[in-house]
Steps between C-alpha positions, in 0.01 A plus 500: 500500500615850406624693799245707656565900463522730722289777538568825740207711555532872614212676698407820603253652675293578791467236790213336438364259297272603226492532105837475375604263809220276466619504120828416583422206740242286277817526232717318749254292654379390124860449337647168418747435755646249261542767276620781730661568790314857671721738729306802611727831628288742622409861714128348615517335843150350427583306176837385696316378754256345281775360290663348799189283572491379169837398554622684179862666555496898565657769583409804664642842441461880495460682148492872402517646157652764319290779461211340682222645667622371852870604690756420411411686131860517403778223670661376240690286751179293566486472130806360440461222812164441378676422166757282651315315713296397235778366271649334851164330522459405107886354571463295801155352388638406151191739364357454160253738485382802683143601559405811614170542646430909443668758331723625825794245506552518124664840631782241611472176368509602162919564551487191719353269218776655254779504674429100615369408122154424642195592351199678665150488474280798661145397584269841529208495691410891402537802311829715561524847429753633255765643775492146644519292185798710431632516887442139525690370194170342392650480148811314613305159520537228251107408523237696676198315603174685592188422665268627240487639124442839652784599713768352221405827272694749666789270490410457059444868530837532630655342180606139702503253226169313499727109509623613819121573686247188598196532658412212727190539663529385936358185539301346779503177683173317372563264836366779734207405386521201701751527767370834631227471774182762471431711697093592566559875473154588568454315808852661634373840408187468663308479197152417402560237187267695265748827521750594205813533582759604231831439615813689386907393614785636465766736689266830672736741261340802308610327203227225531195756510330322827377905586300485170323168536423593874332834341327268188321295823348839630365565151375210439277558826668195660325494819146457377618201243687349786829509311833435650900526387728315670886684482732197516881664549705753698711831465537863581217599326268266774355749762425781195297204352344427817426882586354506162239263572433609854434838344270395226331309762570150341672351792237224514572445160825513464733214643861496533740187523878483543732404237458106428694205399294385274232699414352221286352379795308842525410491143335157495299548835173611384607857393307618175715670298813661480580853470813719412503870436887526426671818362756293349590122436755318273315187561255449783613143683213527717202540221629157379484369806102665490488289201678202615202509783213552268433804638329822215734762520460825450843711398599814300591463177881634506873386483479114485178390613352466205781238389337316831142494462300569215171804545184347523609149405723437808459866710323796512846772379366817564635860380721627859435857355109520458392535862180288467642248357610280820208536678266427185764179452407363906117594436454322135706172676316565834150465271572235278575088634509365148795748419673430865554143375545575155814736609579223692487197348715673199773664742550170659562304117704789385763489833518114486555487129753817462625568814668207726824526596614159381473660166675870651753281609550320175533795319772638731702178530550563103619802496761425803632217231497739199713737701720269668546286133555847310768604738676183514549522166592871503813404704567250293557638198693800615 
């Protein structure tokens, strides 16, 4: 048997374990350890911990970039140790390929992969602007892999030849279905059983527009319909959201719940339909998982949603700029049974045929080989 590769995946971020994280770990979880050998070096105490229990080798370290957001902006001695612990880490792990899971450690693995011979693959989860595609190197990668069709066309924009950009959809463990116990939401949340409750999840960030679905359930006269949203997540924008509802007197209406493990337990315990509002998404992990759950969703139609779910054959994608629109979306779904299950019955068939990550996973493994192939050849012929 061919001697498995070895793979070194860079992360950074916040500590916690969300989009991108959750991305990362169903790619190592999912790989063929025959095939590849996964070492994780990361800044997220969360995913090292988690990694650790998994029994997957990691590493945990402090990052910064140059000409960041965050201090240090401009130590270009952290720079140059980030770039030479990297290539001490592609050396004493006999690395084949590098994969680097968001746009920061391009910044210094970039020179790390050239100096050692090693190619890289960068995995984006969203959109960059132009002073961080250019700060970050973004253009210094051999193969860019996106999350949708939508955030790769700055990057085409941008002029980076088209053979060096795939978009691979995230993928989702079909076994959750199974080997996730339910949870009878209703009944926990005090509930009568013929209420609708419309369930959104994600990180409580302005970015995910929870303040304008909390205002769509006071137009939508939510108290006399006995309608209910249930805000799965946490994050500093929590108590605003909370104030919010207090002072549009929805507080009976209106039910938080920390940040969960897996949500899919939430989404498959009687809720009856899920709802986002975001300002921005490259992908939206957690409307497949809607889907996965056979749950009508309602969502706006922006960024890569659409490349998701489909409007009116497996969501409601409503236009985030006409005001009515949202709450119009929750009363037509609210009113109508046969198109509940007819959103999802079609969500569900459209996740489990396009969306597992057995086939994610596939797709990835083949562009680790093309890299790793196409470089060993590279230094052969020199």
């Amino acid at each position: 048997m061919e001697q498995r590769k070895t793979i070194l995946f860079v992360h950074y971020g916040e500590n916690w374990i969300r989009g991108s994280e959750q991305a990362l770990l169903n790619i190592i979880i999912h790989i063929d350890k025959e095939k590849f050998r996964p070492i994780v070096w990361t800044n997220c105490t969360a995913l090292h911990n988690k990694l650790n229990s998994l029994s997957i080798p990691t590493q945990l370290d402090k990052f910064s970039l140059l000409f960041g957001w965050a201090k240090p902006k401009y130590s270009v001695s952290n720079w140059f140790r980030l770039i030479f612990k990297g290539c001490d880490l592609i050396r004493k792990n006999s690395v084949d390929i590098v994969h680097v899971n968001s746009g920061g450690p391009v910044q210094w693995m970039a020179a790390a992969c050239k100096i050692s011979n090693v190619p890289m693959l960068t995995l984006l989860h969203c959109d960059y602007t132009l002073r961080d595609r250019v700060s970050l190197g973004l253009y210094l990668s051999q193969k860019t892999v996106l999350v949708s069709e939508a955030i790769s066309q700055n990057l085409r924009n941008d002029g980076y030849p088209s053979n060096r950009i795939k978009v691979i959809h995230n993928g989702i463990d079909l076994s959750l279905l199974t080997n996730t116990p339910i949870i009878k939401v209703k009944q926990r949340l005090n509930l009568s059983e013929n209420s609708f409750l419309f369930v959104t999840i994600g990180s409580l960030i302005f970015r995910k527009g929870i303040d304008k679905i909390i205002k769509a359930m006071q137009d939508i006269n939510c108290q006399s319909r006995d309608i209910h949203l249930l805000i799965v997540g946490e994050g500093e924008e929590k108590q605003t959201l909370s104030d919010q509802a207090q002072g549009l007197g929805l507080e009976k209406h209106i039910h938080f719940v920390s940040e969960q493990n897996r949500p899919i337990a939430w989404l498959r315990g009687g809720c009856d339909a899920f709802i986002s509002a975001a300002r921005s998404e490259a992908f939206g992990l957690v409307i497949a998982e809607a889907g996965l759950s056979a749950l009508p969703i309602i969502a706006p139609n922006i960024d890569g949603i659409p490349e998701v779910v489909h409007h009116n054959q497996s969501a409601i994608l409503y236009d985030p700029n006409n005001k009515y629109a949202l709450p119009s979306a929750m009363l037509r779904l609210h009113q109508s049974k046969p198109l509940q299950n007819w959103l999802a019955t079609n969500a569900h068939k459209r996740i489990v045929k396009n969306f597992s990550i057995t086939q994610k996973v596939n797709d990835i493994e083949l562009e680790y080989f093309t890299l790793i192939n196409r470089s060993q050849n590279e230094i052969q012929f020199r």
